[in-house]
C-alpha positions, 0 to 999 in steps of 0.5 A: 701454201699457208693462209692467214693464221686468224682463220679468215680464208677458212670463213671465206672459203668455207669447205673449199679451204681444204685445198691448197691455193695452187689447186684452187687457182688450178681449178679456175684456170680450167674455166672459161674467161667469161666464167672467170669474170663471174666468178669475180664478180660473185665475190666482188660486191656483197651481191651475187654479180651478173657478168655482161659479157660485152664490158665485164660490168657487174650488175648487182642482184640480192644474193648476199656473201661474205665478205671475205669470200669475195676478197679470196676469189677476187683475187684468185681470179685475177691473178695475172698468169691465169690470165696469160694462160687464158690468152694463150689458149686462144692463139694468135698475132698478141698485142700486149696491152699492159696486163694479160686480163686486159689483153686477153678479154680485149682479144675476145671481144669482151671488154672496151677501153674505158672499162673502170673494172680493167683500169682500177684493181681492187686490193684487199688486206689480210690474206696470206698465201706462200704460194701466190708469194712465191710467184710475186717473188719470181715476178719481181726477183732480181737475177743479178746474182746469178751471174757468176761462173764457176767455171765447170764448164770448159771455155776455149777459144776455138778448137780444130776440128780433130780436137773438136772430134776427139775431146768434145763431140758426144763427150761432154758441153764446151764454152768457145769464145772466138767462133762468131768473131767476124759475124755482122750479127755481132754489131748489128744484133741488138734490140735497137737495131733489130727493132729498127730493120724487122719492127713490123716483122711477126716472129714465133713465140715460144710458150706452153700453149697449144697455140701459135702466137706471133709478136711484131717485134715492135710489139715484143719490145713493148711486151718486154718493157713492160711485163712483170711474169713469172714466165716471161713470153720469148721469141723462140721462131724456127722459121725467122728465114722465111719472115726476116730471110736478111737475118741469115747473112748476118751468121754462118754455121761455125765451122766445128759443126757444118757436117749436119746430115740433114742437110741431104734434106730440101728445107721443107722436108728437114725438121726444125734446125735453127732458131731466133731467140729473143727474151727479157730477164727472167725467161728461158728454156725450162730442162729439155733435151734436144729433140730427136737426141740431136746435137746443138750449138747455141751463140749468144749476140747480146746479154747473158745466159746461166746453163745448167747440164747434166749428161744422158740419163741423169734426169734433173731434180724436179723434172718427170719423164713421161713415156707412153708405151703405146707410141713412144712419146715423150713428154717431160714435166717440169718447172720453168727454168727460173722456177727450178733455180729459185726453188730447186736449185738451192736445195741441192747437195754440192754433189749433185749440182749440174755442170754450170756456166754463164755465156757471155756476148759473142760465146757460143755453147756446144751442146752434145745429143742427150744431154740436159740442159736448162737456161735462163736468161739473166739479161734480155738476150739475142741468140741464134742455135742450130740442131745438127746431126753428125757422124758423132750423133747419127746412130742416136738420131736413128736410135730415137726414132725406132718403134717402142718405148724403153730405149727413148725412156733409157736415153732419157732417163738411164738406168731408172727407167729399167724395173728393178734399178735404183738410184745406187745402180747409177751412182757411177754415172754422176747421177745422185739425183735421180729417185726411185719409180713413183707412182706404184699403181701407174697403168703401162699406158704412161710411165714417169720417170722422176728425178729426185727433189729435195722438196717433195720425195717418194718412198714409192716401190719400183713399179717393175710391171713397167717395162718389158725388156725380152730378156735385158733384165739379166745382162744389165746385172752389175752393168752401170749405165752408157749412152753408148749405142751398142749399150742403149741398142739393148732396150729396143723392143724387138717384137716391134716394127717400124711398118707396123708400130706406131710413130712417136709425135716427138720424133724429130721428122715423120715416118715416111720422110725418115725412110726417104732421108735415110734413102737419100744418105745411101745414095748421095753419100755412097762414103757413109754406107757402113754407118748409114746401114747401122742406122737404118738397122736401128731405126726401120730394121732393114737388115730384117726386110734386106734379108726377106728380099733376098730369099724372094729374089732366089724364089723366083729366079731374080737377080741378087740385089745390088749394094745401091739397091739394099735400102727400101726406095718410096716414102708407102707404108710397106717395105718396096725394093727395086731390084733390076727391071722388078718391084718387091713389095712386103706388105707388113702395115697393120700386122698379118691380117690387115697386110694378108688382106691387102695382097689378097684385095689387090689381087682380086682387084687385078683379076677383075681388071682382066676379067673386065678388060678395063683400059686400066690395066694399061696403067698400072703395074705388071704382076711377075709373082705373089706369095707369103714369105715365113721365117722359121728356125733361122731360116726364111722359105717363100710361098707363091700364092694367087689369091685363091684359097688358103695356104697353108703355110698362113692358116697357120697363123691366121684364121679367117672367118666363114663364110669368105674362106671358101670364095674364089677370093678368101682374102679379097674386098669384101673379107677385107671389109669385114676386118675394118670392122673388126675391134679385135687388134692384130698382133704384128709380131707373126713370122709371116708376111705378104709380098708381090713382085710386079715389073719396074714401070719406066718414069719417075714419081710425080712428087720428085719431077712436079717442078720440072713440068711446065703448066701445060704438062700438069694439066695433061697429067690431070686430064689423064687421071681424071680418066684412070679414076674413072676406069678405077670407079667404074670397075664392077664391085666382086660379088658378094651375098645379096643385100637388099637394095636401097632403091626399090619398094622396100626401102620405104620401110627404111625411110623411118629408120633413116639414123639407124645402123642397121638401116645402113646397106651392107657395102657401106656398113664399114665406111659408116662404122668408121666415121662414126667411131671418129665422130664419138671421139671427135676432140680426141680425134682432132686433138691428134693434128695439135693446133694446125686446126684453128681452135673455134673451127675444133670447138664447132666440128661436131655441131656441123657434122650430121648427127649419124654418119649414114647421112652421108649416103641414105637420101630420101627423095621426095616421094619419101623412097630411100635411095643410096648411091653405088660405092666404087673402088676406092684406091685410097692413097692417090698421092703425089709420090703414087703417080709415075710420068714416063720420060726420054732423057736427052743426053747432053755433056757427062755432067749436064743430061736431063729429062723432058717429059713431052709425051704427057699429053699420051696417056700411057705416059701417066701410071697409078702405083701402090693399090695395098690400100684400096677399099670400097666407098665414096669417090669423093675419098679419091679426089680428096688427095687428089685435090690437096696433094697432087694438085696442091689446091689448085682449082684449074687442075681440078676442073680439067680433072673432072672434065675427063673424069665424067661420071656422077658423085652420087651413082645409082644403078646403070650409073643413074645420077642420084643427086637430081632426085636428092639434090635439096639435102644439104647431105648430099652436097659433094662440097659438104660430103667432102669436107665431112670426109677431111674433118673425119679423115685418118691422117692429117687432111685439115692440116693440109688445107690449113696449109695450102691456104692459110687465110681459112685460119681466119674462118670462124665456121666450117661452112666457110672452110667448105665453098672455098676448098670445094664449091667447084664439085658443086658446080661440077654436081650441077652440071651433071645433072643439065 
């Protein structure tokens, strides 16, 4: 950045001329619109301006400035990518209106038509700045001269599918000329066309916002027409199929990449595969490599595009690479693609150049797993590209989603990623650019891994503190990088887990959808067993849990597992294997004391189901054996264990607090409160884990049969389980050390102290603590569902929620007692894939039998799986998952549940109903309770009923969002009380 030389921007800025003009614009963006346009306002007249946030008009008051002050921040304020910035942090359907200042203050309602302010932009002489230059100049640059090819990268007119194996795939990018030769999309993919039949369609546009915005096409092309950015918006929408479904028969996958493993996956399960992407001259993909380490193939229908590569681990110049140690996510820095050719680009040595090409209409690029790539786009261009995983690509894929951090930083990043190597330890592996660790005082919660630029350099030391790799340093001496597996497979961390680590946000699917498509490849391609084992090796360490249940199923005499039975089956949080007629659990979630705990809670909850002969008992897995399972100098022994006391085996490793360790059931409900308390973290890495061995109960899950049942059938589940979850919460709590009782005299000295922790009883102390605890970080909290919350409803979270959490279950009633209701078992995780229906299969031809599930109605036929989780609290916990997931937020089903269902939300003693004497505080409200409860929940909730019903993402506050998921427990409520 330079300024004027006459010295005007330092009289105009005065002490703020110190910082650069990027720094200043950076700090404006971070205002709000409205203070945007008063801070324009200050400096536009030689008065203080007054903003009117309807119009934007200034209204002049008497506070004089300079004059060249109001010229620098006028026009600081004013610039168009800060107001493209402020646009996209909203969100939404975008109807460009010829300048994003207008178009942005139009969408928030601060602005009309005839404003003379947005209609006639003032201009200033005699301030310079290079950097706001710079961006004018990518504003209005041509890019014809871009459009050369040099031919570095190979242009084939197709290949077999064995030269495609042996010479290209995992090797290195391929240019193929002929592939989309015979595709309607070639003569009917043109914005003329394409305008004509989807005008009026809304696709996706891609752009660094945390924001969904979408486009009528019509209004794209418009966009297009006009814009002069620096980073123009372009359609970049994966889910083109569902919006313009016409546009799938316009293209098939070429046949070099139809082998996609994913594809064993239903469409909704698959992670993000193909795209539609539409942009002007001058956008395009800034340096990424494709997610999840996949491979990809991109065909161009119109226009040109310039790529740039480079292979694994060489990071491009300009481009940082951020890892967090924490969860393995990934987060790459770098400037747009047109950006990194003008500025960064030039400045390279021929040596370190990328592998180049321009696609041409019709040509479509090979982009194998790992590799680097940037495009822009020297034309408006039509594009469609798939991911895919192969045989070539498999072990990578599932490389890219095991716990940790080193290995994503190695496969991104080679050998700059490991302490101690410098740019001279990769010169063999074409990686010239790549730099030196930056930033010497980094914390261990974010690495970057940086390639060099020519522009800005570090003589930085290597932060060798950065990475911990048990004992990798030494093999890797003289070694040069590979993307080869074996080679990569060296940096997983091996003290971490896949059950008890946290999953990376960037991985390309989900935790639990990883194990069921992992689960599924062995299963449905019995011919990929060998490669399928070294994947699920890699990615959920299954040769470790295959190796624990073969020394249970000796322990207790059960039959060896089969070679269908060796993957874990379910989509829970603890390794589950069927093995013949018996389940085996290994409880390994959360590390040692939270999975001890939750054996040790089941058991006890299983003890009081017999004790109490609840009808449950029918309705619920058999336990056959339970114990702990430790590995020891190579060799792993099992010990059985009941819940009572204490084995040894696990004091060794754990100790538990007084005074649970000498109760009947030392590991139970009230210990394992206790623990959720407890800020103390767990270490996961104990050679020691929980297991249960309970009977196969006959039926299918839920989840995988819900589309074969007829209406009927469902309601008769959901009168079923509207009974099971009243035996589940009317099931006596275990006794515990007498607490003082909310509802007696004494109470009344805790009315005035109804916000205070301590006021809290001593059953509910830990479900407040944790709503609490969220409520302090809430933004934080939310910020973890990224933009499936609409942001106004974010921005209003906390101003709905009470001001203590307690609220929620302290009432004062009108004689001015305090009363709090009964807590009861909660199971936790009533999902879809935790209910079993039981059936008969009528047998038909060989090919053709299926099952008919016409003893619904029985309901013997409905059983309850998995209570690892359970806990204590409000049975509103319950139903929240029941609602959203198993009845999918249908409201016939609720009603017919909490028909059977029949006890009150808010339960006193002798199972009283409480909210007849409450019932005037908005506290105790069930839909309010409720809706507290999925704003504050540990997993994605909102995101649920976002999804289930995306009108709500209109819904300007949270009291709308309540009456339309929940009213019905309301009504229920008042029922209760007739």
């Amino acid at each position: 950045m330079e300024a004027a030389g006459d010295g005007r921007r330092e009289a105009a800025l005065g002490d703020l001329a110190v910082l650069p003009d990027e720094v200043l614009c950076a700090v404006v963006d971070l205002l709000p619109p409205a203070d945007i346009g008063r801070l324009a306002c200050v400096s536009s007249q030689q008065t203080f301006g007054e903003i009117n946030h309807q119009s934007l008009v200034v209204k002049a008051a008497p506070y004089p400035t300079t004059p060249y002050k109001k010229d620098v921040m006028y026009i600081l304020c004013n610039e168009e990518p800060l107001w493209m910035s402020k646009f996209l942090s909203v969100g939404g359907l975008l109807e460009y209106r010829g300048s994003w200042k207008k178009t942005t203050l139009c969408r928030l309602g601060l602005s009309s038509e005839n404003d003379e302010i947005l209609q006639k932009p003032r201009h200033f002489d005699g301030f310079n700045s290079l950097f706001l230059y710079r961006r004018w100049y990518r504003c209005f640059t041509n890019l014809s001269s871009f459009s050369f090819d040099d031919g570095k990268v190979e242009r084939k007119d197709d290949l077999s599918l064995d030269q495609f194996c042996s010479q290209y795939d995992g090797k290195g990018p391929v240019l193929l000329t002929q592939l989309a030769e015979n595709w309607p999309a070639r003569t009917k993919w043109t914005m003329q066309q394409l305008t004509e039949d989807y005008g009026d369609v809304s696709f996706r546009i891609s752009q660094r916002s945390p924001q969904k915005i979408t486009m009528k096409l019509k209004d794209y092309v418009s966009y297009m027409e006009l814009q002069h950015d620096e980073d123009p918006l372009y359609i970049f929408d994966d889910k083109f199929a569902e919006s313009a479904p016409a546009l799938l028969k316009d293209y098939s996958v070429p046949h070099l990449f139809q082998e996609d493993f994913f594809d064993i996956l239903d469409y909704d399960q698959r992670p993000a595969f193909r795209w539609l992407i539409i942009g002007p001259e001058r956008s395009g993909a800034s340096w990424h490599v494709d997610p999840g380490l996949t491979s990809a193939w991109n065909t161009l229908l119109c226009g040109k595009k310039r790529w740039a590569l480079y292979p694994p681990g060489r990071v491009p110049g300009g481009v940082t690479v951020h890892v967090s140690d924490e969860d393995g996510d990934v987060d790459i820095e770098t400037p747009t693609s047109l950006q990194w050719w003008l500025d960064i680009y030039p400045h390279l040595a021929e040596h370190e150049k990328p592998l180049e090409c321009t696609q041409l209409p019709g040509e479509t690029i090979f982009v194998p797993s790992g590799w680097w790539h940037c495009v822009l786009n020297i034309e408006t261009t039509v594009a469609v590209t798939q991911n895919f995983v192969n045989r070539t690509n498999f072990e990578h894929v599932c490389l890219d989603m095991a716990p940790g951090h080193s290995h994503k930083g190695v496969c991104r990043a080679g050998l700059l990623a490991v302490p101690g190597k410098s740019v001279k330890d990769t010169e063999n592996h074409l990686s010239g650019t790549m730099s030196r660790w930056n930033q010497p005082d980094m914390s261990r919660k974010e690495k970057r891994l940086k390639g060099s630029e020519t522009l800005r350099t570090s003589n930085s030391v290597n932060q060798s503190s950065a990475f911990e790799f048990s004992g990798v340093q030494d093999i890797l001496e003289n070694q040069i990088f590979s993307y080869d597996i074996d080679f990569l497979s060296q940096f997983l961390d091996k003290e971490r887990d896949h059950y008890s680590s946290a999953w990376s946000p960037t991985n390309s699917m989900g935790q639990r959808e990883a194990r069921e498509w992992l689960r599924r490849l062995w299963v449905l391609k019995p011919e990929l067993r060998p490669l399928v084992w070294k994947g699920a090796c890699l990615a959920i360490n299954v040769d470790k849990w295959y190796a624990c249940l073969e020394e249970i199923c000796a322990c207790h005499s059960l039959p060896p597992p089969t070679e269908d039975e060796k993957l874990p089956v379910g989509t829970g949080s603890n390794p589950v294997f069927i093995v013949s007629d018996n389940v085996i659990k290994i409880y390994a979630e959360g590390g040692l004391g939270y999975a001890a705990h939750g054996l040790g809670t089941e058991l006890e909850f299983y003890n009081l189901l017999q004790k109490n002969g609840s009808p449950l008992i029918n309705h619920i897995p058999e336990i056959i054996a339970s114990g702990f399972l430790e590995y020891k100098d190579g060799i792993y022994r099992t010990v059985p264990w009941d819940g009572k006391g204490i084995p040894d085996v696990l004091a060794k490793y754990y100790t538990l607090e007084a005074p649970y360790a000498d109760s009947c059931f030392p590991l139970g409900l009230w210990s394992k409160q206790k623990l959720g308390m407890s800020d103390s973290s767990d270490v996961s890495n104990r050679p020691i884990w929980p297991y249960m061995v309970t009977r196969k109960c006959k039926g299918d899950i839920f989840a995988r049969i819900r589309d074969t049942l007829s209406k009927t059938d469902v309601l008769h589940l959901a009168s079923s389980l509207g009974v099971q979850m009243r035996n589940i919460h009317l099931l006596p709590l275990p006794n515990m050390e007498p607490v003082p009782n909310c509802g007696d005299n004494n109470a009344k000295q805790m009315a005035t102290s109804c916000c205070n922790d301590a006021a809290v009883p001593t059953e509910w102390e830990q479900l407040v603590s944790t709503l609490d605890g969220r409520k302090k970080n809430l933004k934080k909290h939310l910020a973890n569902w990224g933009n499936s919350i609409p942001q106004v409803l974010v921005e209003k979270a906390e101003e709905y929620l009470p001001p203590n959490m307690g609220l929620l279950i302290k009432f004062v009633k009108d004689d001015g007692d305090l009363v709090c209701p009964v807590p009861s078992w909660i199971h936790s995780d009533i999902m879809d894939d935790n209910i079993l229906i039981e059936g008969i299969t009528e047998l038909g031809s060989s090919t053709d039998s299926k099952r008919i599930y016409g003893d619904v109605e029985n309901m013997n036929a409905i059983r309850i799986i998995d209570f690892s989780d359970l806990s204590i609290g409000d049975p509103l916990s319950d139903i929240i998952p029941l609602h959203l997931d198993v009845f999918r937020g249908n409201i016939d089903l609720l009603r017919e549940f909490l028909r059977s269902y029949q006890l009150p939300f808010l339960r006193g003693e002798s199972h009283t109903d409480l909210y007849k004497s409450v019932q005037n505080s908005k506290f105790s409200r069930a839909s309010y309770r409720a809706m507290c409860y999925c704003i504050l929940h540990e997993d994605n909730v909102l995101g649920a009923i976002f999804s289930l019903w995306k009108e709500l993402r209109a819904a300007t506050c949270w009291e709308d969002v309540e009456h339309f998921v929940w009213d019905e427990l309301n009504r229920y409520q008042q029922s209760c009380i007739l």
